[in-house]
C-alpha positions in Angstrom: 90.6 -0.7 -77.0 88.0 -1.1 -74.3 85.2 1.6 -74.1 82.7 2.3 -70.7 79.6 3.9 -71.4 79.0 6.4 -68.4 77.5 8.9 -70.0 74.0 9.9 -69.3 71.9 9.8 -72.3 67.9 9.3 -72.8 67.4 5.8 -73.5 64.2 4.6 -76.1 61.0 3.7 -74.2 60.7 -0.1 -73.8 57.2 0.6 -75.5 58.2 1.7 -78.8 57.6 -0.4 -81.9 58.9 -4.2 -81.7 61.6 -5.6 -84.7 63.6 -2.8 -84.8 66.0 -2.6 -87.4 70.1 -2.8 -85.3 72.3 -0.4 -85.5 76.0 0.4 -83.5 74.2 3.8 -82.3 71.0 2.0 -81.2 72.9 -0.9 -79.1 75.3 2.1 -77.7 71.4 3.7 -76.2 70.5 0.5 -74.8 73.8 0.4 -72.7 73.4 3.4 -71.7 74.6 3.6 -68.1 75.5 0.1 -67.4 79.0 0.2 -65.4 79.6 -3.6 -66.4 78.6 -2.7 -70.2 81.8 -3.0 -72.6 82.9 -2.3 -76.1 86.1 -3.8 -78.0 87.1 -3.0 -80.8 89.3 -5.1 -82.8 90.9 -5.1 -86.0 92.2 -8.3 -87.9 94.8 -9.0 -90.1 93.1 -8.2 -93.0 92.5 -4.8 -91.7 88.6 -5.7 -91.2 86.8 -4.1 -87.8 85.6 -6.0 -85.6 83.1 -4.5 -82.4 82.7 -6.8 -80.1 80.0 -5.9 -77.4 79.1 -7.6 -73.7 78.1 -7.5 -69.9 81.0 -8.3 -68.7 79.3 -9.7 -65.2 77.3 -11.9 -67.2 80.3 -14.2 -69.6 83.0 -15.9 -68.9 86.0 -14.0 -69.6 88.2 -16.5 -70.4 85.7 -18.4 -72.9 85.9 -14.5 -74.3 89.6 -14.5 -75.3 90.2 -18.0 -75.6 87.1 -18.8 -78.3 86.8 -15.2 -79.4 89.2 -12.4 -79.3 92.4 -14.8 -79.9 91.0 -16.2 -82.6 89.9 -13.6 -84.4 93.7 -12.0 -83.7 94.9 -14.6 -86.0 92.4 -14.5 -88.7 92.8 -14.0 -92.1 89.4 -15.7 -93.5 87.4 -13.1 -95.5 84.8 -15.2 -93.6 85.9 -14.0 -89.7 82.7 -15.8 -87.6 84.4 -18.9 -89.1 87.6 -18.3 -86.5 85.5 -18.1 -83.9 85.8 -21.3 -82.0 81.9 -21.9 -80.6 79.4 -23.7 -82.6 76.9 -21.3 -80.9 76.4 -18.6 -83.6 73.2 -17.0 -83.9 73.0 -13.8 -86.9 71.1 -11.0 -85.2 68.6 -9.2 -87.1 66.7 -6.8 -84.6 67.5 -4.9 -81.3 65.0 -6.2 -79.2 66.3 -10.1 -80.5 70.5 -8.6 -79.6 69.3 -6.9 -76.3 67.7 -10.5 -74.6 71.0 -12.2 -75.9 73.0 -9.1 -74.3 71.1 -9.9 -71.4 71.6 -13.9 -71.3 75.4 -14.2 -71.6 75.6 -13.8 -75.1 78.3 -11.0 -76.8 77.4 -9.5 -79.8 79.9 -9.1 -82.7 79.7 -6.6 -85.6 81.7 -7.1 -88.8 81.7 -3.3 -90.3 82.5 -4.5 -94.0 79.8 -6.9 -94.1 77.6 -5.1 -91.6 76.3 -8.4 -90.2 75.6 -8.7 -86.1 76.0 -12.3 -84.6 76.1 -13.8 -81.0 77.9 -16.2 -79.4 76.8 -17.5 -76.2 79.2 -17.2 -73.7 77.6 -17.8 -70.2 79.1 -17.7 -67.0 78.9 -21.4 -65.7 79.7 -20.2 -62.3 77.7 -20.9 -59.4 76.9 -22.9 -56.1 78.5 -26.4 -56.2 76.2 -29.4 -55.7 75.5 -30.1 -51.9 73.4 -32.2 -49.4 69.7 -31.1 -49.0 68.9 -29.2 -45.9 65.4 -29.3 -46.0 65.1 -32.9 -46.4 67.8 -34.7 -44.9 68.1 -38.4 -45.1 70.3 -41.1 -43.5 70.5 -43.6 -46.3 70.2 -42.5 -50.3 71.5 -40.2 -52.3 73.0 -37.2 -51.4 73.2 -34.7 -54.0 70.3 -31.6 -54.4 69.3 -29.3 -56.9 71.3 -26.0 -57.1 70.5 -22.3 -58.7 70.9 -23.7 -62.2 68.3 -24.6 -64.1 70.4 -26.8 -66.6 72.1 -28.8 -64.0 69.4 -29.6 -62.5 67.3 -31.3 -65.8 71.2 -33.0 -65.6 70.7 -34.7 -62.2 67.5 -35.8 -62.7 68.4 -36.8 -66.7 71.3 -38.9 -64.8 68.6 -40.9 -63.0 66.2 -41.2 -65.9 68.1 -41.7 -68.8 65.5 -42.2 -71.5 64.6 -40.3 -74.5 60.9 -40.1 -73.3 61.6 -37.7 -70.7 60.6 -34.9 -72.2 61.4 -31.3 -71.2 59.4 -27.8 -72.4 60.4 -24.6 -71.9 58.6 -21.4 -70.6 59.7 -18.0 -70.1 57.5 -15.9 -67.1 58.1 -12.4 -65.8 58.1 -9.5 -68.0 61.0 -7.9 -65.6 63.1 -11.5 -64.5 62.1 -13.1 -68.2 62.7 -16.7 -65.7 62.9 -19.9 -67.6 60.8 -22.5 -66.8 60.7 -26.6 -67.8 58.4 -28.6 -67.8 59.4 -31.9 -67.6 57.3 -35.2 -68.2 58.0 -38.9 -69.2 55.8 -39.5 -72.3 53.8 -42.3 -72.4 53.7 -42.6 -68.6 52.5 -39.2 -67.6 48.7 -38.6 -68.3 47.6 -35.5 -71.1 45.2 -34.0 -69.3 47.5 -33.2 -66.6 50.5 -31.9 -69.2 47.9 -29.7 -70.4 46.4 -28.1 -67.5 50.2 -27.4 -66.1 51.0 -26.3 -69.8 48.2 -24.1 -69.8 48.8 -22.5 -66.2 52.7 -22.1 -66.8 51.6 -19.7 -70.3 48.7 -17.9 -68.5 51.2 -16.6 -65.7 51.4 -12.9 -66.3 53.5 -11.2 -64.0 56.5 -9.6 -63.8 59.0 -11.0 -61.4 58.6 -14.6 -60.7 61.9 -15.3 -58.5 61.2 -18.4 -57.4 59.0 -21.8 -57.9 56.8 -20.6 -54.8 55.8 -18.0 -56.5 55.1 -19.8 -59.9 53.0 -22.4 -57.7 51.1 -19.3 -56.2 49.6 -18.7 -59.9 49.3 -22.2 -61.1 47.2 -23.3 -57.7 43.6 -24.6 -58.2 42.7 -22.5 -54.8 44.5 -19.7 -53.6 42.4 -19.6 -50.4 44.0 -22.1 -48.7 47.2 -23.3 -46.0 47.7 -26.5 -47.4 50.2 -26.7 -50.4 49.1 -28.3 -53.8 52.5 -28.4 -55.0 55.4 -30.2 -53.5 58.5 -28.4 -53.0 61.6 -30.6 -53.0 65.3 -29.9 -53.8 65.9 -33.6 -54.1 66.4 -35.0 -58.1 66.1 -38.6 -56.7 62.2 -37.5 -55.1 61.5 -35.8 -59.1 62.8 -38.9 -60.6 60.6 -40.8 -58.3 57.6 -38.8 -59.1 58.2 -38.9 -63.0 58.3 -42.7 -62.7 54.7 -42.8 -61.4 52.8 -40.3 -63.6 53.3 -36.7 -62.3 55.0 -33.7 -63.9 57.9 -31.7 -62.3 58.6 -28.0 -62.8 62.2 -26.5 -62.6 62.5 -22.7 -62.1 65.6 -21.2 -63.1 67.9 -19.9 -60.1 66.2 -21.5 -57.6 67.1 -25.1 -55.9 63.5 -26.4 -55.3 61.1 -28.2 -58.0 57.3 -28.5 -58.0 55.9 -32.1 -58.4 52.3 -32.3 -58.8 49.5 -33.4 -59.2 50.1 -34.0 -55.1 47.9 -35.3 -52.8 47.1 -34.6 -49.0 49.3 -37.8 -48.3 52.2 -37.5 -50.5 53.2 -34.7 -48.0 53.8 -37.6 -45.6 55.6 -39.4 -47.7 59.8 -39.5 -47.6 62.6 -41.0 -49.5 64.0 -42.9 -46.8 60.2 -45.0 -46.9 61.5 -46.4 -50.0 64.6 -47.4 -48.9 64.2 -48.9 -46.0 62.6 -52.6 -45.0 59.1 -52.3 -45.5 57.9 -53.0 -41.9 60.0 -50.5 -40.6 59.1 -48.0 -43.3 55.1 -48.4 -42.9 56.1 -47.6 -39.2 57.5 -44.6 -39.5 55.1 -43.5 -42.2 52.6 -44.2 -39.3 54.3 -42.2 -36.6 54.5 -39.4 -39.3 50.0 -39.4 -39.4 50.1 -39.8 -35.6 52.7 -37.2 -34.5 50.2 -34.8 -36.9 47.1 -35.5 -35.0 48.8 -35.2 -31.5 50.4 -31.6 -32.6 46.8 -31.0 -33.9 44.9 -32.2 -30.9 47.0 -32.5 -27.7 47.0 -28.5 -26.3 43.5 -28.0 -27.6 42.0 -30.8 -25.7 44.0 -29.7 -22.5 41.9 -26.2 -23.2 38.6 -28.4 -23.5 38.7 -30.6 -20.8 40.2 -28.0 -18.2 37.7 -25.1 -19.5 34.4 -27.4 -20.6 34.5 -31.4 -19.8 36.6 -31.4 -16.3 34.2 -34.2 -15.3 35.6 -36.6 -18.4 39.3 -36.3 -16.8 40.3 -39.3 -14.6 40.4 -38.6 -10.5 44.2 -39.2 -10.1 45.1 -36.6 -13.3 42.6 -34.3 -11.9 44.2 -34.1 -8.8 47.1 -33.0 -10.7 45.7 -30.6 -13.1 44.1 -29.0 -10.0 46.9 -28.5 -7.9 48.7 -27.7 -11.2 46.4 -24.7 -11.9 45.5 -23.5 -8.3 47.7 -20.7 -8.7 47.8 -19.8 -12.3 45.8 -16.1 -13.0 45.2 -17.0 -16.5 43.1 -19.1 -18.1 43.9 -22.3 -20.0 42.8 -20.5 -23.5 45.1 -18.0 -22.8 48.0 -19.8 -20.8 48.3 -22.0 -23.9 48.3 -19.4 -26.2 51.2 -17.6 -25.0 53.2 -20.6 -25.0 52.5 -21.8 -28.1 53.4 -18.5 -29.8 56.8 -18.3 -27.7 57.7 -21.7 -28.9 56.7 -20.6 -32.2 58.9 -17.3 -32.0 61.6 -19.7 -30.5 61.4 -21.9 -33.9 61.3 -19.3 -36.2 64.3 -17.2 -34.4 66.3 -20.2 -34.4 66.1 -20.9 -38.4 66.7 -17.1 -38.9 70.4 -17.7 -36.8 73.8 -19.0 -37.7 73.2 -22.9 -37.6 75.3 -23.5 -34.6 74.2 -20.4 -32.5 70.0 -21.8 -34.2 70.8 -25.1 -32.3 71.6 -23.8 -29.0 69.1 -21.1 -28.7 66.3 -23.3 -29.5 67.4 -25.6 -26.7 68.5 -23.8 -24.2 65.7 -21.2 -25.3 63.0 -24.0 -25.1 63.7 -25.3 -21.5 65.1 -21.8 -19.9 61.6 -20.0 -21.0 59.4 -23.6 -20.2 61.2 -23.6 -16.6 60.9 -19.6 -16.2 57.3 -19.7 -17.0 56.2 -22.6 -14.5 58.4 -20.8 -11.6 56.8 -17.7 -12.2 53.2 -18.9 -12.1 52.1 -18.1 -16.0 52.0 -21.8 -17.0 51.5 -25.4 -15.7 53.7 -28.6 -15.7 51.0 -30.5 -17.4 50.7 -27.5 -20.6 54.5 -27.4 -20.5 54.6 -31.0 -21.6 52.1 -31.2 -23.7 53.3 -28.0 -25.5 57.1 -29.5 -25.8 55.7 -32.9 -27.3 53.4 -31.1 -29.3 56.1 -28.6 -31.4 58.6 -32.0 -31.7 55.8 -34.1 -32.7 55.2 -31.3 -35.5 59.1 -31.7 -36.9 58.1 -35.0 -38.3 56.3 -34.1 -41.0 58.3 -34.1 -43.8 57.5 -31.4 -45.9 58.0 -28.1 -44.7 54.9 -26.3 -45.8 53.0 -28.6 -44.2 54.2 -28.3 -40.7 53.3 -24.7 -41.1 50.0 -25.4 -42.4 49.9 -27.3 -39.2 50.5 -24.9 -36.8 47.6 -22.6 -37.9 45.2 -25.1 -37.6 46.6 -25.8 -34.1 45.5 -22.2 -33.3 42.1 -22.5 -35.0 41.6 -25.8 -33.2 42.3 -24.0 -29.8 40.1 -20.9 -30.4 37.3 -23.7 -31.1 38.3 -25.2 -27.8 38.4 -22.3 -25.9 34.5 -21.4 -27.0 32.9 -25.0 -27.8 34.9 -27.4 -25.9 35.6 -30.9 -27.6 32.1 -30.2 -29.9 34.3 -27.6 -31.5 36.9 -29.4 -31.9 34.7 -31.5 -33.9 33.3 -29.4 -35.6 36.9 -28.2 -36.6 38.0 -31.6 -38.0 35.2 -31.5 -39.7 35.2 -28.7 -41.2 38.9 -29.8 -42.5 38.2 -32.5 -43.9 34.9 -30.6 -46.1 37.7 -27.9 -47.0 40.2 -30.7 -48.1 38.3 -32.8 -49.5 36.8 -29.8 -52.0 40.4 -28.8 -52.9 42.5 -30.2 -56.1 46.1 -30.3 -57.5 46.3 -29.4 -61.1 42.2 -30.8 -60.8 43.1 -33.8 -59.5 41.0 -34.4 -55.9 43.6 -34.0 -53.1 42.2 -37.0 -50.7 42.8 -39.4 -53.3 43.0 -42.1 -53.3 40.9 -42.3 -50.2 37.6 -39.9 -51.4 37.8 -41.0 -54.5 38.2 -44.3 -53.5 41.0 -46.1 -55.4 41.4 -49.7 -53.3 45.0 -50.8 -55.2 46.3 -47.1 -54.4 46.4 -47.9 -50.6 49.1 -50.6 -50.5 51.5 -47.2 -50.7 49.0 -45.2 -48.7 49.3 -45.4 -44.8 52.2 -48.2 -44.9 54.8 -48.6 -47.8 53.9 -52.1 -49.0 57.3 -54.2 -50.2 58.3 -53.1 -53.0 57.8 -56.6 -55.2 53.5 -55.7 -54.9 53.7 -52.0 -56.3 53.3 -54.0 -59.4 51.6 -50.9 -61.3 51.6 -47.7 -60.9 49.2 -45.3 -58.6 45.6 -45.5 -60.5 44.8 -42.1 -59.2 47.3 -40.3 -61.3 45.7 -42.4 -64.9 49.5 -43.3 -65.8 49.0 -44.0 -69.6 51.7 -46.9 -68.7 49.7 -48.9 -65.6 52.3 -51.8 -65.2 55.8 -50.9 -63.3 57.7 -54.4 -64.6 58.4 -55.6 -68.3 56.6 -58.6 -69.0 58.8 -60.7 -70.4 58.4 -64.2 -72.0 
């Protein structure tokens, strides 16, 4: 017999007193009005009542008959919890301790002759399959990413660090989403101050939906006034594993596919799997293209604004003579003529993430050149900016973390306004000013331009280039690993 509560009735206010005493009529109020809520009642062969209650969108229905109800058909222990086939039985003693089970997959099940409540945990395992990585893609390496749950993921990073010292803590955040959060750390590597400052920040976050790790990051940062990221957002386990190995924490959220790493640095955002896979030359090459194509997507279309606006006299006679026949018919100014394009290419980037991947790739192709071509025909931009623009968004893509490039972009506006006004003077003073704000900001209080202000001279082997592999004898000092060597000394 299978009841639906779809009644209306007044259900208790969530403020009332904690611990309260459970009763049948008190769990029936708290289901009040829940389609998915069900009631069974069965009765054994010993003629003993058993009420079984559930969400049925949260379990596993056929974990439900197979460990539960079909045992319990065939009972005839006085004893009937002992039929049930799950090792996962927890007594239940108050409402507010049967209504978070209720809500985490659990059934409850009343005996009525011994008037005993119990739960079984019956989750529903279902959910997204494990898949390649979007965000970070890679040639060579592993292939697998994190998914939605929580418990796979601590699997697929446990797969690549099987030791007992990795050690995992859990955290619930959000009064309304009551999100899980771990903590994970390899003891004896990982330093204590930085377990307890992210310990500290995960229990002092007090709000009441945290639906995702950005949003835990936004109340565990050291400076919320900022566009650079002090956490690193990855969805690749073999990147956590990697991070663990050298001293940082990781931090899973529960349905959501990307971790936080930390304590980061300004560089570790350059950094990407593929640099420790490759052949060391060619790795510290790319890692080198990475800094450069950062500083060209910073620099290139604000010094076209200087030069053409402040310094003409610093450009050489031959690419004068092109910039000038370039611009003799343009009505705007360079300020503004790069402007506009720089927003349309960003409106072109953005529309082409929000679209179907196929239709993404073709509109920002065909986008990029038809609107570049349109606007030099029609007098609104030059050849020169045109180029300069296009190499400046692809030099952007190669920065490998996603927040990043974004942080990127707005400082390539704020370099340009500086431009616009000051010339190359204020695009100095810009840098400058970047480098004063980064070098004041920290990651759970760690500086973020070590190891180069504080100066740490064995850290910078993995720095600019990726050194081979055979001289990263001990781990980064900057992160004060409690384990310094990387090898076992042996005799």
């Amino acid at each position: 017999m299978v009841w639906k509560r779809t009644s209306t009735g007044v259900r208790n206010s969530t403020e009332q007193a904690q611990n309260t005493p459970i009763t049948l009529e008190v769990i029936l109020e708290r289901i009040d009005n829940m389609e998915d809520a069900e009631i069974i009642e069965h009765q054994t062969p010993n003629v003993t009542k058993i009420i079984l209650v559930y969400i049925r969108t949260l379990i596993d229905i056929a974990r439900l008959n197979e460990s539960v109800i079909q045992p319990l058909r065939s009972c005839s222990n006085e004893n009937h919890l002992e039929c049930i086939s799950s090792s996962k039985i927890t007594e239940i003693l108050t409402v507010e301790e049967a209504e978070k089970q209720l809500m985490l997959g659990s059934i409850l099940i009343f005996d009525t002759e011994e008037n005993q409540w119990c739960s079984v945990n019956l989750k529903d395992p279902s959910g997204r399959g494990i898949e390649t990585s979007e965000t970070e893609t890679i040639l060579y390496g592993a292939k697998d990413s994190f998914t939605e749950n929580i418990d796979q993921n601590i699997a697929l990073i446990r797969r690549r660090l099987p030791i007992t010292t990795l050690k995992t803590e859990k955290f619930t955040v959000g009064s309304l989403t009551e999100t899980n959060v771990v903590l994970m750390y390899i003891e004896g590597i990982t330093s204590t101050r930085f377990i307890t400052i992210a310990r500290e920040k995960i229990k002092n976050v007090n709000y009441d939906q945290i639906l995702d790790s950005s949003q835990l990051a936004a109340f565990m940062e050291d400076h919320t006034h900022t566009v650079f990221p002090q956490f690193q957002q990855t969805d690749r386990p073999d990147v956590c594993a990697f991070a663990l190995g050298v001293g940082k924490l990781t931090i899973l959220v529960d349905n959501t596919p990307f971790a936080l790493n930390a304590p980061i640095t300004f560089f570790h955002l350059f950094q990407s799997p593929e640099d420790y896979i490759n052949r060391w030359i060619v790795a510290s090459f790319l890692r080198i293209i990475r800094y450069l194509s950062f500083m060209l997507s910073l620099l290139m279309v604000p010094l076209y604004v200087a030069l053409t606006t402040h310094h003409y006299q610093m450009i050489p006679l031959q690419i004068l003579f092109v910039l000038v026949d370039t611009r003799s018919q343009l009505p705007l100014s360079p300020f503004w003529e790069s402007l506009i394009m720089l927003v349309t290419i960003e409106i072109i980037k953005e529309a082409s993430l929000r679209m179907p991947t196929k239709s993404g790739q073709t509109l920002g192709v065909i986008g990029g050149i038809v609107v570049g071509q349109a606007a030099v025909e029609a007098g609104f931009a030059s050849q020169v900016l045109i180029v300069l623009v296009g190499i400046s968004a692809i030099a952007s893509f190669l920065v490998p973390n996603y927040l990043m490039s974004k942080a990127n972009t707005l400082i390539q506006f704020i370099l340009l306004i500086l431009a616009s006004f000051l010339g190359v003077m204020g695009i100095f003073m810009g840098i400058l000013i970047l480098f004063v704000h980064m070098n004041a900001l920290t990651s759970l209080k760690q500086p973020y331009l070590v190891p180069v202000t504080p100066f740490y001279g064995k850290d910078w082997i993995d720095l600019f280039i990726r050194g081979p592999l055979t001289w990263m004898k001990t781990r980064p000092e900057a992160l004060h690993p409690l384990q310094k060597w990387r090898y076992s000394r042996r005799r």
